[in-house]
C-alpha positions, 0 to 999 in steps of 0.5 A: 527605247523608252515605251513613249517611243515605241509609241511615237514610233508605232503610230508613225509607223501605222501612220505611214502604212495608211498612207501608202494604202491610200495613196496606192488606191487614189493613183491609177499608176502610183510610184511603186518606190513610194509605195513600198518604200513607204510601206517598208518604212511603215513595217520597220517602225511598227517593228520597233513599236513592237519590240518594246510592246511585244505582240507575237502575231503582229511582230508577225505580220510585220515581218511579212508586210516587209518581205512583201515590201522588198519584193515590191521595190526589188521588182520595181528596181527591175522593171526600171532597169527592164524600161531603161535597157530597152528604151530608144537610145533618144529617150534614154536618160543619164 
């Protein structure tokens, strides 16, 4: 990857993190698949960034904000599953 990519990457990366971070703060109950899963996007494309401009603690600190992204979506999947499984059989969807 040439380091104009990395770049490109990087502030894609920083851009989709900031986003996720106000969007969680303008919603009373924001979606948590976008949440995280924006936040996970973030991570991974900073971790690219961070490969080609080698930064230890903030390869770091991208590793654990993915980890906290998987959790959140992991709980995410499940607390759907959890609502759809006890949902009225009316009000279940396909």
């Amino acid at each position: 990857m040439t380091e104009t990519a990395a770049n490109i990457a990087g502030f894609t990366g920083m851009a989709c993190i900031i986003a996720a971070y106000g969007y969680g703060t303008a919603k009373a109950q924001p979606d948590l698949f976008i949440q995280h899963g924006t936040n996970l996007a973030g991570a991974l494309l900073l971790t690219l960034s961070l490969l080609v401009n080698t930064n230890p603690a903030s390869l770091t600190l991208e590793f654990f904000w993915a980890l906290i992204a998987v959790y959140g979506l992991i709980r995410a999947f499940r607390d759907r599953r959890h609502k759809r499984r006890n949902a009225p059989i009316k009000d279940r969807q396909s």
